[in-house]
N, CA, C and O atoms as a GROMACS GRO file, in nm:
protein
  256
    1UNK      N    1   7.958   5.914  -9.218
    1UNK     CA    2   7.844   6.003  -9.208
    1UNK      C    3   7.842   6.066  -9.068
    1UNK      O    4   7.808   5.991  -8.977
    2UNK      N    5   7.877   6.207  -9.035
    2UNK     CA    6   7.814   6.281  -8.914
    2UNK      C    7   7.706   6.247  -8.856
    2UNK      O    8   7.603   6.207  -8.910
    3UNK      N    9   7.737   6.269  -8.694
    3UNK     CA   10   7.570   6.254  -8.642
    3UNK      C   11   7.478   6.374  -8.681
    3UNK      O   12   7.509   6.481  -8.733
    4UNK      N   13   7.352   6.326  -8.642
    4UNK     CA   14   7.273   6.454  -8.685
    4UNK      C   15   7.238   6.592  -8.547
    4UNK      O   16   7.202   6.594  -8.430
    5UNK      N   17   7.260   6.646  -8.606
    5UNK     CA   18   7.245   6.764  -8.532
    5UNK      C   19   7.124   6.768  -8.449
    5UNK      O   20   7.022   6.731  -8.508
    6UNK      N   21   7.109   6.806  -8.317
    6UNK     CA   22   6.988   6.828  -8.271
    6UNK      C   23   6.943   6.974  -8.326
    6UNK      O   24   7.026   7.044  -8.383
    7UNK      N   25   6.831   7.011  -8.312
    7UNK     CA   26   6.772   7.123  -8.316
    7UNK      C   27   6.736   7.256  -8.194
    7UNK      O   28   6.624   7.306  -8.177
    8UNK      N   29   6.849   7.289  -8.129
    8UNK     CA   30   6.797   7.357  -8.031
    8UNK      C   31   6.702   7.442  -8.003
    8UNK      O   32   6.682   7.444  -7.881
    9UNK      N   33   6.639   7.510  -8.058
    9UNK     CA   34   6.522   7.597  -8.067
    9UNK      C   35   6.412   7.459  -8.019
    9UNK      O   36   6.319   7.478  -7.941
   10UNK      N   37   6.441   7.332  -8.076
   10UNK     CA   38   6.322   7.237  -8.042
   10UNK      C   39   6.309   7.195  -7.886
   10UNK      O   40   6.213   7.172  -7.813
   11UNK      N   41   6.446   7.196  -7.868
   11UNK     CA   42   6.484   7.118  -7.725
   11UNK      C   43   6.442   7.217  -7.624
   11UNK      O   44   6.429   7.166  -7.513
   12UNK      N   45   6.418   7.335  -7.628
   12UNK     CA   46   6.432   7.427  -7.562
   12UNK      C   47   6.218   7.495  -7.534
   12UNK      O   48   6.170   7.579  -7.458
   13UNK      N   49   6.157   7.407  -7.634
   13UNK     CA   50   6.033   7.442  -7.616
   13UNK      C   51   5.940   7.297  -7.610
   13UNK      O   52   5.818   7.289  -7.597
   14UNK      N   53   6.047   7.176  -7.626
   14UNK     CA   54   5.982   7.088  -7.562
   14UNK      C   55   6.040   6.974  -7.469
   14UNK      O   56   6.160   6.945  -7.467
   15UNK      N   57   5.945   6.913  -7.394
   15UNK     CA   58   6.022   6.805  -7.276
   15UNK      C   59   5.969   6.657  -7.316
   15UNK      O   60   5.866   6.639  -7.381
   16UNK      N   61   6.030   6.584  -7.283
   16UNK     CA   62   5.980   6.432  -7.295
   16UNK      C   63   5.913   6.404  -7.167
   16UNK      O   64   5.938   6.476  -7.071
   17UNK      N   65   5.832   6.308  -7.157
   17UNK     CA   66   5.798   6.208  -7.037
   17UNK      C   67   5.866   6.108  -7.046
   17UNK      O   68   5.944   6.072  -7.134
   18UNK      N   69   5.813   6.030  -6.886
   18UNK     CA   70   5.878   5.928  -6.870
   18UNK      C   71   5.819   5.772  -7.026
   18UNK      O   72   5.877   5.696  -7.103
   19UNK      N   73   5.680   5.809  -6.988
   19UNK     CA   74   5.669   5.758  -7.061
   19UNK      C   75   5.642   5.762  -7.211
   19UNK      O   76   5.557   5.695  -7.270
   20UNK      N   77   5.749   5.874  -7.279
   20UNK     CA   78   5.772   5.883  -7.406
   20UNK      C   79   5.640   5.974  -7.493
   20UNK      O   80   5.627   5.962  -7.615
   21UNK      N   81   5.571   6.043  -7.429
   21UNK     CA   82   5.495   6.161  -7.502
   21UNK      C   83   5.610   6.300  -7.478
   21UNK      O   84   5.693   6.311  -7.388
   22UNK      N   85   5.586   6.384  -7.575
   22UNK     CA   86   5.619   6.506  -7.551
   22UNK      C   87   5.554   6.617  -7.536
   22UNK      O   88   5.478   6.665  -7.621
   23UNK      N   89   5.588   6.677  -7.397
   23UNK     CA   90   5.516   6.798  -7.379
   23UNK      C   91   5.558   6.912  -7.416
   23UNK      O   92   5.675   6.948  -7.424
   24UNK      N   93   5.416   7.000  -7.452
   24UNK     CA   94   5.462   7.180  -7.491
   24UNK      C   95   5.399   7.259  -7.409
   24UNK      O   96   5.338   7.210  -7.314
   25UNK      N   97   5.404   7.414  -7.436
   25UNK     CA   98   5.362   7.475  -7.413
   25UNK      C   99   5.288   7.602  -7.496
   25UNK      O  100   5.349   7.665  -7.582
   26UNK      N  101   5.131   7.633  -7.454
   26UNK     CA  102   5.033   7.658  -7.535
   26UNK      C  103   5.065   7.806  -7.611
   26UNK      O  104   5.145   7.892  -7.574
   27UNK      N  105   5.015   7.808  -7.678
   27UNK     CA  106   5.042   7.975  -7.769
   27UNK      C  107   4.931   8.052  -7.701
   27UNK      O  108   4.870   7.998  -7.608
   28UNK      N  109   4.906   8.153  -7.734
   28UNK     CA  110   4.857   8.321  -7.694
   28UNK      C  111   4.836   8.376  -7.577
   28UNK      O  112   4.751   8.463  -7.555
   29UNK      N  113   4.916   8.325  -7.493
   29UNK     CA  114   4.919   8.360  -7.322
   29UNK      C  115   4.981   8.463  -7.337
   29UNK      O  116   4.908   8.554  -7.299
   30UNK      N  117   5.100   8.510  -7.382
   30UNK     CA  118   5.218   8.587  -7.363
   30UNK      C  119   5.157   8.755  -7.368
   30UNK      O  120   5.206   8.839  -7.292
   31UNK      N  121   5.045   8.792  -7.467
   31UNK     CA  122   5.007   8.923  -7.463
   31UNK      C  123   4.889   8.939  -7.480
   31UNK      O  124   4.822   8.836  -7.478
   32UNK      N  125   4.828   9.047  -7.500
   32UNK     CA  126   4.668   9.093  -7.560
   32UNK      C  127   4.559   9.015  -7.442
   32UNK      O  128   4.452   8.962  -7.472
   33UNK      N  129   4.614   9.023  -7.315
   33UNK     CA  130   4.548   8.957  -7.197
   33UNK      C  131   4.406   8.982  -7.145
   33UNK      O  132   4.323   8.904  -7.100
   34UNK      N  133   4.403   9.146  -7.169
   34UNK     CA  134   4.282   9.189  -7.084
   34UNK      C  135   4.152   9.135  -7.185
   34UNK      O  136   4.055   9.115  -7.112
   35UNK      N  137   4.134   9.119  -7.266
   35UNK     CA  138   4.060   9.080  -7.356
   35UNK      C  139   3.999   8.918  -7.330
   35UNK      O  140   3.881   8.883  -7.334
   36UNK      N  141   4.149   8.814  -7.295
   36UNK     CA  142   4.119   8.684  -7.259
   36UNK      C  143   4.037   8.694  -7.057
   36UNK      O  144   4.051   8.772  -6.963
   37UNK      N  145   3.959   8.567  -7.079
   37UNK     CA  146   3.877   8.550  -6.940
   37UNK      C  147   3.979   8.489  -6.841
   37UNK      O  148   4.098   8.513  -6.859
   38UNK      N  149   3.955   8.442  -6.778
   38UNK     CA  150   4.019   8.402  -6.630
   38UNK      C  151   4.075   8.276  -6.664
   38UNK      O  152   4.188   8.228  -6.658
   39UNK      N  153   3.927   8.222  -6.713
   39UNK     CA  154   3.977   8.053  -6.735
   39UNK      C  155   4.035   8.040  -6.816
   39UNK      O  156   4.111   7.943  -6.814
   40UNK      N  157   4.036   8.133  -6.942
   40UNK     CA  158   4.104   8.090  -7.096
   40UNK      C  159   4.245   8.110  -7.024
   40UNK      O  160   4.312   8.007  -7.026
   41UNK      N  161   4.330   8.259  -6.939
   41UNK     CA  162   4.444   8.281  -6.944
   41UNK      C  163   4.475   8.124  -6.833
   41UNK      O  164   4.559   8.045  -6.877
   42UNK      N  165   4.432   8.102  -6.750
   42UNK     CA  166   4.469   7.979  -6.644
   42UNK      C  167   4.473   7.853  -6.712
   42UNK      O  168   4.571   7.780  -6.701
   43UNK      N  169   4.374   7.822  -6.781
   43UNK     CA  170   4.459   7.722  -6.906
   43UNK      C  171   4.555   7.718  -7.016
   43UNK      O  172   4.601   7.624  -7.079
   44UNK      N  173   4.573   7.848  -7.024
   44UNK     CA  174   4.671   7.876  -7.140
   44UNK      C  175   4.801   7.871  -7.047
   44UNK      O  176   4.906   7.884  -7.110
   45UNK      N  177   4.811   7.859  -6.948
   45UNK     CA  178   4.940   7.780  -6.814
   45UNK      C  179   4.945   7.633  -6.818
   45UNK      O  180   5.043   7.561  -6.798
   46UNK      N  181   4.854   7.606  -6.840
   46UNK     CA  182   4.897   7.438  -6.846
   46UNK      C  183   4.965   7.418  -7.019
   46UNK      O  184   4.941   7.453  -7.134
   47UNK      N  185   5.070   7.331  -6.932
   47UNK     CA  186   5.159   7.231  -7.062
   47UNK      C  187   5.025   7.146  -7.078
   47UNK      O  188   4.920   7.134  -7.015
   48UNK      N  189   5.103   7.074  -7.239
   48UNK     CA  190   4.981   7.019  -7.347
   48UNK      C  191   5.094   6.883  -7.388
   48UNK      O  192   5.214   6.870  -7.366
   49UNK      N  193   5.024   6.819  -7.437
   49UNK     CA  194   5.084   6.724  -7.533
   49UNK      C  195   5.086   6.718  -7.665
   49UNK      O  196   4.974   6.709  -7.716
   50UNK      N  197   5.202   6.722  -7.760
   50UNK     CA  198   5.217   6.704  -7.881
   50UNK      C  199   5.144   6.586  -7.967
   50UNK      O  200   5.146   6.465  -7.946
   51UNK      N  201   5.083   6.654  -8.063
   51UNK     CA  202   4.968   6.580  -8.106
   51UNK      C  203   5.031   6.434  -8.182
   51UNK      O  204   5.146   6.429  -8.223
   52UNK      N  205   4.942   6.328  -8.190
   52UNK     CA  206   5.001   6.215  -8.276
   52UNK      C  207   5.125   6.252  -8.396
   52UNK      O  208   5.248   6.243  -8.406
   53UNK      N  209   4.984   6.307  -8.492
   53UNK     CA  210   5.042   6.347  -8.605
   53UNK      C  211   5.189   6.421  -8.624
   53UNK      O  212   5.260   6.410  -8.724
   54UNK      N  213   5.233   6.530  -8.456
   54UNK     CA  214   5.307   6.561  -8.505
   54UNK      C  215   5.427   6.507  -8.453
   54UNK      O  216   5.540   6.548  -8.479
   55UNK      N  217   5.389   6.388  -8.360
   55UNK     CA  218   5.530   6.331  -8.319
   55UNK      C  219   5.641   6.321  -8.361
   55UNK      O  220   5.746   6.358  -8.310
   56UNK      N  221   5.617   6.257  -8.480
   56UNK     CA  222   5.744   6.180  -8.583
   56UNK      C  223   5.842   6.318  -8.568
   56UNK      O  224   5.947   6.322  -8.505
   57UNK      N  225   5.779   6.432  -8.645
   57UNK     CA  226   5.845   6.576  -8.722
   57UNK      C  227   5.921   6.580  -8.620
   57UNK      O  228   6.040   6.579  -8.650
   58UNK      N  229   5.886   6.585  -8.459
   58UNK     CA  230   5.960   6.686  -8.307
   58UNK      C  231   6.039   6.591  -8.280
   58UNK      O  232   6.146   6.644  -8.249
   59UNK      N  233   6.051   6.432  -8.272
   59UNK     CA  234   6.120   6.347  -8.231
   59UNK      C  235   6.250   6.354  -8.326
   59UNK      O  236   6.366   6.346  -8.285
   60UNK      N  237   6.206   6.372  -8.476
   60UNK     CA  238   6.346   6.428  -8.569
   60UNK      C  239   6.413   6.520  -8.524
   60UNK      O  240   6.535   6.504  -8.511
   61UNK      N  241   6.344   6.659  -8.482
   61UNK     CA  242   6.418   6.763  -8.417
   61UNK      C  243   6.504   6.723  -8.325
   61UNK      O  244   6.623   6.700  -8.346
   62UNK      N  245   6.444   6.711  -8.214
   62UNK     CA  246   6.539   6.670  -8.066
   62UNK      C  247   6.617   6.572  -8.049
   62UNK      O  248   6.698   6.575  -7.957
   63UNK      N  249   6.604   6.427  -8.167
   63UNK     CA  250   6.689   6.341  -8.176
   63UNK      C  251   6.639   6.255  -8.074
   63UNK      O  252   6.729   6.215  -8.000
   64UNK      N  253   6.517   6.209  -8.042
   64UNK     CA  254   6.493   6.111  -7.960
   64UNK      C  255   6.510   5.957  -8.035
   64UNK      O  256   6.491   5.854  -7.970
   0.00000   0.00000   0.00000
């Protein structure tokens, strides 16, 4: 049986910690700005953590 392939598109939009959560980064920063406030665009800069639920699915991707 082959190993399994990682998923690069996954590896490439998320990071591990040390201590084994994975971090992302948030959706609707990228356009349609003038509309968002100060604080919404300055938090939409902070990395996030991948939710419980969806651990299992991203850890399949990246092959952790």
């Amino acid at each position: 049986m082959p190993k399994m392939k990682t998923n690069r598109a996954a590896v490439k939009r998320f990071k591990t910690t040390g201590t084994g959560k994975i971090r992302r980064s948030r959706a609707f920063g990228s356009h349609l700005l003038s509309k968002k406030t100060s604080r919404r665009k300055r938090e939409l800069r902070k990395s996030d953590f991948v939710s419980s639920s969806d651990m299992q699915k991203i850890k399949r991707l990246v092959n952790i």
